[in-house]
Each structure stands twice: as C-alpha cells, then as structure tokens.
C-alpha positions in Angstrom: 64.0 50.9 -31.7 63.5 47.5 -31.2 59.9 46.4 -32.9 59.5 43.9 -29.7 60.1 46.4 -27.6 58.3 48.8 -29.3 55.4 46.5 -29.4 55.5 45.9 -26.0 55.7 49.9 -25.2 52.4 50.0 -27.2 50.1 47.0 -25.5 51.7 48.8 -21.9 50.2 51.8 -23.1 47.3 50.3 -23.8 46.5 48.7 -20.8 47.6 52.0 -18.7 45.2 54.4 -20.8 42.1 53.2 -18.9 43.6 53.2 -15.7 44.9 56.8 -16.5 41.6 57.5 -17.7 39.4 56.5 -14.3 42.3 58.2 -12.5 41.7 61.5 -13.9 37.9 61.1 -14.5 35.5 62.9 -13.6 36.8 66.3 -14.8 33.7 68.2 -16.0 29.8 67.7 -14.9 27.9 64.4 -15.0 24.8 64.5 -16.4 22.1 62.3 -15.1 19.2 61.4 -17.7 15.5 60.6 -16.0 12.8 59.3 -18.3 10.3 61.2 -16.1 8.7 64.3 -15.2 10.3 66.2 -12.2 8.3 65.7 -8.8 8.3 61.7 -9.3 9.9 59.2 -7.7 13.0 58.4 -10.5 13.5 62.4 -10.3 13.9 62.3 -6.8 16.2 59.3 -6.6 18.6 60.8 -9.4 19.1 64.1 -7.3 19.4 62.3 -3.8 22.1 60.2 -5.5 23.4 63.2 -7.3 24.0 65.5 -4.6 26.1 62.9 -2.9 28.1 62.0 -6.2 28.9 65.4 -6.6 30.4 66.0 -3.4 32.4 63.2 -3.3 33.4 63.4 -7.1 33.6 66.9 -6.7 32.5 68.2 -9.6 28.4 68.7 -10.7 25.8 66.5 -11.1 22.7 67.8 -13.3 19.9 65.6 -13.7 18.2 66.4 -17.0 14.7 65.4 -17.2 13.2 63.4 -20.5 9.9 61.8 -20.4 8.0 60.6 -23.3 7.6 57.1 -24.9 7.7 55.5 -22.0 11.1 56.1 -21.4 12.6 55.6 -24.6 13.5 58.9 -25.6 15.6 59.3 -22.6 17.2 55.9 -23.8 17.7 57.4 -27.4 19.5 60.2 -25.5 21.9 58.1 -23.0 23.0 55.9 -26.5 23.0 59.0 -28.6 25.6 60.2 -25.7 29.3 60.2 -25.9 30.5 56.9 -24.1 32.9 58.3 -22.0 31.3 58.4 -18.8 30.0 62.2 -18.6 25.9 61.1 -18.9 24.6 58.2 -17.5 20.7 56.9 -17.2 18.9 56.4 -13.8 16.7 53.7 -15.2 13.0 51.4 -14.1 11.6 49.0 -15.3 10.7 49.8 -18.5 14.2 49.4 -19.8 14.0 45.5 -19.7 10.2 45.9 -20.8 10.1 48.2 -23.3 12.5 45.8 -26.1 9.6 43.5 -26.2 6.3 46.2 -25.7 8.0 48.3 -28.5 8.0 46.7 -32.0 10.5 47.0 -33.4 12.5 47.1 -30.3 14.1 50.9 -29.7 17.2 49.6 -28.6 19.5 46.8 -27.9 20.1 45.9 -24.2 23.4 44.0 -24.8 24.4 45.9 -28.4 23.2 50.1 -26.9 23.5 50.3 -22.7 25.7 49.1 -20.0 24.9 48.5 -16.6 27.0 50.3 -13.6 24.8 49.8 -10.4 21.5 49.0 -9.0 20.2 51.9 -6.6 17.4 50.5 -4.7 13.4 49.1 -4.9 10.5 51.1 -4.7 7.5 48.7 -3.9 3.9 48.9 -6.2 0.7 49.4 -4.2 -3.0 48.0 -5.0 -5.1 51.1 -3.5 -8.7 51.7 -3.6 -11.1 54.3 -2.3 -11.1 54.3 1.4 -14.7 54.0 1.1 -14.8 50.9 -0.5 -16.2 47.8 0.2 -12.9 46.2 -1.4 -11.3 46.7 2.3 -8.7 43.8 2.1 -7.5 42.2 -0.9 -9.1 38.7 -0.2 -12.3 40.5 -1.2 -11.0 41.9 -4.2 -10.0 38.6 -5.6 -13.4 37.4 -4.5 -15.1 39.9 -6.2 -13.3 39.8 -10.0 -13.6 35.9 -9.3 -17.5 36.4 -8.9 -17.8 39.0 -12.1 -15.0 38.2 -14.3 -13.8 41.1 -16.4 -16.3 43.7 -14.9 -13.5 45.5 -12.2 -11.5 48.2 -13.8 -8.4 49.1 -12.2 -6.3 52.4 -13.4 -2.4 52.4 -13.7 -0.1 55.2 -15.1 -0.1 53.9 -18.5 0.0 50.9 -20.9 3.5 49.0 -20.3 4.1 50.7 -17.0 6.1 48.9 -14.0 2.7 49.2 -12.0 0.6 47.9 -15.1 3.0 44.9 -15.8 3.1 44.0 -12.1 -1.1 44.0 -11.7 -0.8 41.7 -15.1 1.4 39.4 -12.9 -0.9 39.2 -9.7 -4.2 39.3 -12.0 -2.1 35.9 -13.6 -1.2 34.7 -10.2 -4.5 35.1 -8.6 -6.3 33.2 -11.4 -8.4 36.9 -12.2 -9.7 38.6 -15.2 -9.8 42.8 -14.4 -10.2 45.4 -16.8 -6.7 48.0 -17.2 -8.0 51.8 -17.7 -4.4 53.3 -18.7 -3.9 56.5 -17.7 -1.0 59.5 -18.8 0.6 59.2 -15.3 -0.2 58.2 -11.6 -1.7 61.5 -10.5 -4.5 61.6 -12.8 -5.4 57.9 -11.8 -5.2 58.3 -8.6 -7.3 61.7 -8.7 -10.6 59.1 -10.3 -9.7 56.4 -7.8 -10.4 58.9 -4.9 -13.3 60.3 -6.8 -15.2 57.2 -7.0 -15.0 56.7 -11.2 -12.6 53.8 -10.9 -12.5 51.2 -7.6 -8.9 50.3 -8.0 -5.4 51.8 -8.9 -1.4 50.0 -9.4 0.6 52.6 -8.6 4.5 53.1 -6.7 4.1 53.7 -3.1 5.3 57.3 -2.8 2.5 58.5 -4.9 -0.3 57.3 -2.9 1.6 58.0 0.4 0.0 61.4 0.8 -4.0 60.2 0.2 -3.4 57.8 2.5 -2.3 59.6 5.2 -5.5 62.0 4.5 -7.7 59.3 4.5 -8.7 59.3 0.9 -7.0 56.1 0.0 -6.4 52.4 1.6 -3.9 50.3 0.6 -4.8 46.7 0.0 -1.3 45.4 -0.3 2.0 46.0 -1.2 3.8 43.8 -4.1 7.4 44.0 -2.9 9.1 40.8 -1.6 8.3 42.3 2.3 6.8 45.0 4.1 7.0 48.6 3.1 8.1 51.1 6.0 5.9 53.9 5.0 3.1 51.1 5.2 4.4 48.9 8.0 0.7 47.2 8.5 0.0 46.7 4.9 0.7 42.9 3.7 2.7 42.1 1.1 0.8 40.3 -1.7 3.0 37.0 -0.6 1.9 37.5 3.0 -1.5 37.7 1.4 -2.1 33.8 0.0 0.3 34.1 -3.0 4.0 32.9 -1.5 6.8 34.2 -3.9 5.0 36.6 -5.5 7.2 40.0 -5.9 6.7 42.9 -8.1 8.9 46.2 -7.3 9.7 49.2 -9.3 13.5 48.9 -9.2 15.9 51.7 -10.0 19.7 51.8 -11.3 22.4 53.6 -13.5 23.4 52.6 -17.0 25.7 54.1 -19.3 26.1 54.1 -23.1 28.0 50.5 -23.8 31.5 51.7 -25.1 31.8 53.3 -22.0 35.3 52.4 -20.8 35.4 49.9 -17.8 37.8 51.5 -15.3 34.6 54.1 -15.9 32.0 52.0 -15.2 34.1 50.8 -11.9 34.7 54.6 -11.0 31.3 55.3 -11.2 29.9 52.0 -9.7 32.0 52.6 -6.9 31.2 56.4 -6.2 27.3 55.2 -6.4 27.5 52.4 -3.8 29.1 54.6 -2.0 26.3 57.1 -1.8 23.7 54.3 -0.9 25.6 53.1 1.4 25.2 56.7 3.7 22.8 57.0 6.1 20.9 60.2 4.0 20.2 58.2 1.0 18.9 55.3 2.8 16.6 58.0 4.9 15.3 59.5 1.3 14.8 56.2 -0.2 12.7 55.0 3.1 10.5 58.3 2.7 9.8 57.3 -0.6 8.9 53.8 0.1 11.9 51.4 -0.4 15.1 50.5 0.2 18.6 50.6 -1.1 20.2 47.9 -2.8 24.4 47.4 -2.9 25.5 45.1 -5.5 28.1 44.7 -8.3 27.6 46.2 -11.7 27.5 42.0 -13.0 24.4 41.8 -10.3 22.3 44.5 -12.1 22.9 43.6 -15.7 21.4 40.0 -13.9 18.7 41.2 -13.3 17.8 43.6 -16.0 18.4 40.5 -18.2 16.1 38.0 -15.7 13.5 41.4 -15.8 13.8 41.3 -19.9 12.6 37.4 -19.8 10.2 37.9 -17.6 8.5 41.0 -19.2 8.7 39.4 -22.8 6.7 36.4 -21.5 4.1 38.4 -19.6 3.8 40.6 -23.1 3.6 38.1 -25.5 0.8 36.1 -23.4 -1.0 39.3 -22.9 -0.8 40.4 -25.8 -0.3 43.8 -23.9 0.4 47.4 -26.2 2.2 50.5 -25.1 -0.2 53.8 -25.3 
C-alpha cells in the first residue's frame, strides 16, 4: 500500500474514533460522584439531573455519595476514575477553593478535572433567631461595627461556600465577626435556633424549613437577585452593598483525558435536562435557578472562582477543619 495513503487512512481514523466514540457512548451506567452526605442540596441536584439523563441517555444514572475533606475525596475519586466518560463530578464551590485552602493543593484544576456544564446557583442566606434583635441586616452591621470581634456567626465548616462568602460580606461591610465552624449546616443551625449562637451562613434550602416554622429570619440573601423561596428577603446588594454576590454554584466535571466528543455528548444531554420544565421546578424548591451555558463558560468561572478564593484565603489567612 501506498505509505501516503496509508498515512492518510491512519489520521482519518483518528479523527473518526472520537466521533465513533460519542456516537456509541453511553453504553453502560454513569456514575455521578457527590462530595456530600445524601439529604443535601448537591445530592438532590445530582439525582434531579440524573433521572432526566438517564431517560434520555437511556441507560442508568447512580449518584454515589462521598463526603469527607471537604470534598476532596470525592475529587480523588473522579481523577482516580477512568476518563472515558462513565463517572463524572457534580461539583460546588469548594473545587476552585479548596487548591488554595489545602496545602499542598489535592489536585490540579487545569492538570486532574475537566469541566462539561454549569447546572445552576443556589443562593447563601444570613439567618438569625427569629427572636432576635438583629431583625434586618443594617443592625447587624451596626452592631459588629459597635463591638468589633464580639458577634459569632456559625457556618458548616472551615473553607465552606457559606464561610468563604460571610468572609466576603464581613470584608465588604468593613466588619470584624467571629466564625464558630461547625461539621455541617444542621448542627449550626440547630444552636442558632437554640439561642447559643446569634447568627448562621448557610444555603437557602436548609433554612427553608425553620423559616417557614417560625424559628428562623432571614436577614438577606447573597445571590446577585432575589430568591423565590424568599421573595421579600433582600439581596445583600439591594441591601447598601451594590455588586456584592455570593452563591453556591453547582456543575459537572469529568476526569481531564476525558475525550471531547464526550464532554460534548454529555454537556449536551445535561443542558438538556435544565432546560425542562421539572428541573427548573426542583431547583426553584431548593432555592435557585438553573443556569445554560457552554462547557468554555463553566471552566470561566471555576477559574475566576479559583482567583477569587485564593485572594480571600491568603488575606484571611483562613484554614480548612
């Protein structure tokens, strides 16, 4: 044969074996890797988007639950994973954080993960006890002005997307508060409604319920506008602080090899699923909203996210639990 021709018969081949591959993929279960306990808000996005990619993919979709370590471990396990398209990540926050909390850094953003799609935003909530005489932010940021360093406010943890974000408004509002980390949102929230803490940073959906009680008021919300599931709450912009935004955002990743056509597949069968009316319900009850993009859009954003957390850490000086 030829070798011209032979060489051309090879780089054809080549450039038709990813194409083949996306044509034929998925044909076994898809696993979906969530850093958190069940019953969250991350667990519930990965199954609401899972059901639908299952049906229209027509195979499985399992979500496999892995908390710990502030997410890492579940990151060790998406890397550890075969990049071929068959596990992929629902991810927060903490992904961009965590390379600059964690020394040394547990992974390589550009070198270990790719990005496939953004899913949506989940705003974070400033909450106190609905007995308190904190009833609207202004006197909040009175009060820490007044007695710098002697309000405690609880979060889920040290590092957390509700941590990092009261670190933001504490910077923006010119305050000095005291962080209590705690191993999750339900315990801090549990001493916030008890009276032991005044304050608690925490994602929307897990307050939603005290609220509605009357156990807990919400003194503002820190996404760019107005929560549905809190329609009279300002946002902390609305508040006296324009351009402030702080939202627990949620999207796929894969392990980096993973082939492109993949990725594409996979990018497209996901903004698909956002795009139907159900998702967009279930992401409402939980507090946001769904956000379409290109796969180029998220990796954006997890990189501006990265910059932005490795600035607020280093000034900080903040450490993971």
């Amino acid at each position: 044969m030829n070798p011209y021709r032979l060489i051309l018969a090879l780089c054809i081949g080549m450039l038709a074996a990813p194409f083949a591959l996306a044509q034929s993929f998925p044909t076994k279960p898809i696993k979906i890797i969530v850093g958190y306990s069940p019953g969250g808000a991350v667990d519930i996005v990965a199954r609401t988007v899972g059901q639908k990619l299952s049906a229209s993919l027509g195979q499985p979709v399992i979500v496999e639950n892995k908390p710990g370590a502030g997410t890492n471990i579940a990151v060790r396990a998406l890397i550890d994973s075969p990049p071929d398209g068959y596990t992929l990540m629902l991810s927060a926050n903490a992904l961009a954080a965590n390379v600059s909390l964690y020394q040394p850094a547990p992974f390589d953003l550009d070198r270990d993960v790719a990005p496939v799609s953004l899913v949506g935003r989940v705003p974070v909530v400033i909450a106190t006890n609905a007995t308190s005489d904190f009833s609207t932010l202004a006197k909040f940021v009175a009060a820490a002005k007044a007695a710098p360093g002697s309000i405690n406010y609880a979060t889920p943890g040290n590092g957390s997307t509700p941590h990092l974000a009261m670190e933001l408004f504490a910077r923006a509002a010119g305050i000095s508060v005291a962080h209590i980390p705690y191993r999750g949102g339900s315990p801090a929230i549990i001493d916030v409604i008890g009276g032991q803490l005044p304050l608690v940073a925490v994602n929307a959906l897990e307050v939603q319920p005290h609220v509605k009680t009357g156990k807990l008021r919400v003194l503002a919300v820190m996404s760019k506008t107005r929560t549905s599931i809190f329609p009279t709450v300002p946002t902390i912009a609305e508040s006296g602080y324009p351009g402030f935004e702080a939202a627990v955002w949620y999207g796929f990743i894969a392990p980096a090899a993973t082939p492109k056509a993949v990725i594409a597949t996979l990018h497209a069968e996901i903004q698909k699923a956002i795009a139907s009316q159900d998702v967009k319900e279930r992401m409402a009850s939980v507090g946001g909203e769904v956000n379409p993009g290109t796969s180029e859009q998220f990796g954006a954003l997890i990189q501006a996210e990265r910059v932005r957390y490795e600035k607020l850490i280093r000034d900080a000086k903040l450490k993971p639990d």
